[in-house]
C-alpha positions as CSV (number, residue, x, y, z in Angstrom):
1,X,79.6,-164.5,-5.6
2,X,82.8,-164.5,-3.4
3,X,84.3,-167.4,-1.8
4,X,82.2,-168.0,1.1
5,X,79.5,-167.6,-0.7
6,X,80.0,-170.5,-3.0
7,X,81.5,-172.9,0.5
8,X,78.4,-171.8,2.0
9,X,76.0,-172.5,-0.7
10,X,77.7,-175.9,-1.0
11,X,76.9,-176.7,2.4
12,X,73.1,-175.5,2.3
13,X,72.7,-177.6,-0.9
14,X,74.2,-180.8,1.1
15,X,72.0,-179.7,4.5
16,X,68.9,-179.7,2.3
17,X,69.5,-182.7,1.0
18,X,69.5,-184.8,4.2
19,X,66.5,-183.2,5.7
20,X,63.4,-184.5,4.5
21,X,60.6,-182.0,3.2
22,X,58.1,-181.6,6.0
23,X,61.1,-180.7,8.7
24,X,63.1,-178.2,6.4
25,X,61.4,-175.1,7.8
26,X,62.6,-176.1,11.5
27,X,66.1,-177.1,10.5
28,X,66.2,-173.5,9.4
29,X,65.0,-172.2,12.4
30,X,67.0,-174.7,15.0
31,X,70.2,-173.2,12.7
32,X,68.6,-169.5,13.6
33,X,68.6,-170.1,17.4
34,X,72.0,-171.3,17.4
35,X,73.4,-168.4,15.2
36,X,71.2,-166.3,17.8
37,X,73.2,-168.4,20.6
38,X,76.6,-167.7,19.1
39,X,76.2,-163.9,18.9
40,X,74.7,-163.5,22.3
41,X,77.9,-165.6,23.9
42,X,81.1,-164.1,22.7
43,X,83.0,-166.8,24.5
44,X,81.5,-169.8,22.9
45,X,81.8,-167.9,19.4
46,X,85.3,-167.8,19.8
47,X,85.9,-171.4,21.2
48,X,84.0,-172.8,17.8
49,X,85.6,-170.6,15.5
50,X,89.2,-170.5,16.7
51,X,91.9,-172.8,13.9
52,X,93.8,-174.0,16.6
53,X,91.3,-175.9,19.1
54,X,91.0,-179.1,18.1
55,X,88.0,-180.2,16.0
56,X,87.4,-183.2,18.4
57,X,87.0,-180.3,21.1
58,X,85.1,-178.3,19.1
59,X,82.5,-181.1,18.9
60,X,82.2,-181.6,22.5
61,X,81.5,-178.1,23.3
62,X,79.2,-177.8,20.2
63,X,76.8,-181.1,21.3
64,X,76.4,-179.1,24.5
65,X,75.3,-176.6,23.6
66,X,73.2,-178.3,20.8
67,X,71.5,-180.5,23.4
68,X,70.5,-177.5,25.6
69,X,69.0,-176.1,22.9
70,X,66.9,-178.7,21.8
71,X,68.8,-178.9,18.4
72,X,67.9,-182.3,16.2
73,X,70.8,-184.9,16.0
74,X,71.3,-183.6,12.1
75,X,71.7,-179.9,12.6
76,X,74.2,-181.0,16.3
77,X,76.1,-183.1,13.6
78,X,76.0,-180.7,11.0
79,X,77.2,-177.9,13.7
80,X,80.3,-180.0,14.5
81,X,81.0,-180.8,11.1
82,X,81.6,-176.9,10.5
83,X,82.8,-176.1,13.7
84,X,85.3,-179.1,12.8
85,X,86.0,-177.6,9.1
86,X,86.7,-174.5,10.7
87,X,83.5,-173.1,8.9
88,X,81.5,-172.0,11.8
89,X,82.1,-168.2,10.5
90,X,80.2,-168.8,7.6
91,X,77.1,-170.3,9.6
92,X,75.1,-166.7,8.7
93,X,75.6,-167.3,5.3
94,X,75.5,-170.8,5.0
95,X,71.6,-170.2,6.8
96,X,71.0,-167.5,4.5
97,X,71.3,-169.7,1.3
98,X,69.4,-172.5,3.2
99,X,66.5,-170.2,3.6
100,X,66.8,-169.5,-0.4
101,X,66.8,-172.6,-1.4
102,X,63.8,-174.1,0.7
103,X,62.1,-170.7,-0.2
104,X,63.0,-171.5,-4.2
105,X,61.5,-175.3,-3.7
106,X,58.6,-173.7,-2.2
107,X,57.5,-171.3,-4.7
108,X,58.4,-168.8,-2.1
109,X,60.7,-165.8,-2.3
110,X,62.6,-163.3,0.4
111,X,62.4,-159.4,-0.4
112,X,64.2,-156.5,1.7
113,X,62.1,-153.9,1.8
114,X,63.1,-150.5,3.0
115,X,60.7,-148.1,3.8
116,X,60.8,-144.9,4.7
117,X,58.8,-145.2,7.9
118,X,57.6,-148.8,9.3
119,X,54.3,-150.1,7.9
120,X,51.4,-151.3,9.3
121,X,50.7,-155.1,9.1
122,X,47.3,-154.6,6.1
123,X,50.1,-152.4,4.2
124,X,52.8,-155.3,4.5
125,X,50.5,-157.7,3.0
126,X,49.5,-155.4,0.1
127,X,53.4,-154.8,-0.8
128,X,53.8,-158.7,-0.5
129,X,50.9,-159.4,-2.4
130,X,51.4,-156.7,-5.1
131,X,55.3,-157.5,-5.3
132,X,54.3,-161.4,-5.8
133,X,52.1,-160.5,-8.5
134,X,55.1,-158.8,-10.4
135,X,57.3,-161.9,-9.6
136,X,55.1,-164.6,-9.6
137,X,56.1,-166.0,-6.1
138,X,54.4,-165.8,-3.2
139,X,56.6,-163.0,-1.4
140,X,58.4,-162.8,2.6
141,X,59.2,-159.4,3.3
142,X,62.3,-158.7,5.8
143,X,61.4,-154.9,6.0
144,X,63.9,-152.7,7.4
145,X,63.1,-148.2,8.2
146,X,65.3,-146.2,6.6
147,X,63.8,-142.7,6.7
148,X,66.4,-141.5,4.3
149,X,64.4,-142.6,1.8
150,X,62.1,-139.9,2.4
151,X,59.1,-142.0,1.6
152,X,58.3,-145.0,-0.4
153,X,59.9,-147.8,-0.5
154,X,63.0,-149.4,-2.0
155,X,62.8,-153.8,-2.4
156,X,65.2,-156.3,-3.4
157,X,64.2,-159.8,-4.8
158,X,67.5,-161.7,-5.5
159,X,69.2,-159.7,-8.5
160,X,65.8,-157.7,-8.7
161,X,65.4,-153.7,-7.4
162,X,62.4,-151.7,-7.8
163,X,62.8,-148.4,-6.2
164,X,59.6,-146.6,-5.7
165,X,61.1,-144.2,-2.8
166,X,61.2,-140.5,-3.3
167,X,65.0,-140.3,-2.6
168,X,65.1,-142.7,-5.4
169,X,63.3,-140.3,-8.0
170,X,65.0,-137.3,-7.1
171,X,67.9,-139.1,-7.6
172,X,66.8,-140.1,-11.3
173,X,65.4,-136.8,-11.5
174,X,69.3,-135.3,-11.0
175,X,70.7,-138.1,-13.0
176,X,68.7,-137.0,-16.3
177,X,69.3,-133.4,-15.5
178,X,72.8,-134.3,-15.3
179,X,72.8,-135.5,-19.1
180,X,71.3,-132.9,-20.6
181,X,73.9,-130.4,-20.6
């Protein structure tokens, strides 16, 4: 895990532990929105994340912007607490190992699935439901098309990969091939 990784699971692990457990699915999505709001407005990106404007300043842009967006009073003071530790650039990854934590606490567990063309909603919910049966969560998908795969599918669960594409077997295929000579 790099660096940021490890700051940003640090501050998920202190986020989670101030919000109580029927609110921690919106604190998630109230951090979404304002990632969302950051990306879509380069200039207030770059006011939060510059080192050299004041944290005090940083604050009193952030609350805002918080307030417009309906944000809670814990995730507006948990924004200007990174925008103030100059860890605003991290807020992605800081949300991402939110997610994974109220997703472990809930028995839950993100997969990225590629698939070689986009599938329909009843074949979503067999993937999720035959890929929690391997892991014995129940299973989110984030599916992303990537036609290189030819078909199939490719899915990540944490440190898990099962590849069931056919770019995947040919590859294996070549790999075995490979050693035999």
């Amino acid at each position: 895990m790099t660096r940021e990784g490890t700051v940003a699971r640090r501050y998920a692990k202190a986020l989670l532990a101030l919000v109580e457990s029927p609110d921690r699915e919106g604190v998630g999505e109230e951090l979404e929105r304002f990632l969302h709001t950051l990306e879509t407005h380069p200039a207030l990106r770059q006011a939060v994340t510059r080192p050299w404007i004041k944290g005090s300043d940083k604050r009193a842009i952030l609350a805002g912007v918080v307030e417009r967006n309906g944000a809670s009073p814990l995730v507006g003071s948990f924004l200007g607490l990174l925008a103030e530790k100059n860890r605003m650039g991290i807020l992605s990854e800081i949300l991402a190992a939110y997610r994974a934590l109220v997703d472990l606490e809930a028995g839950r567990i993100r997969a990225e699935v590629r698939t070689a063309y986009p599938l329909a909603s009843a074949e979503r919910a067999q993937l999720a439901q035959r890929l929690g049966r391997a892991v014995g969560r129940t299973v989110l998908l984030d599916e992303v098309a990537d036609p290189g795969l030819i078909a199939g599918f490719r899915a990540h669960l944490g440190s898990l990969v099962l590849d069931a594409s056919l770019k995947g077997q040919i590859e294996s295929i070549r790999e075995r091939l490979r050693g035999q000579r």
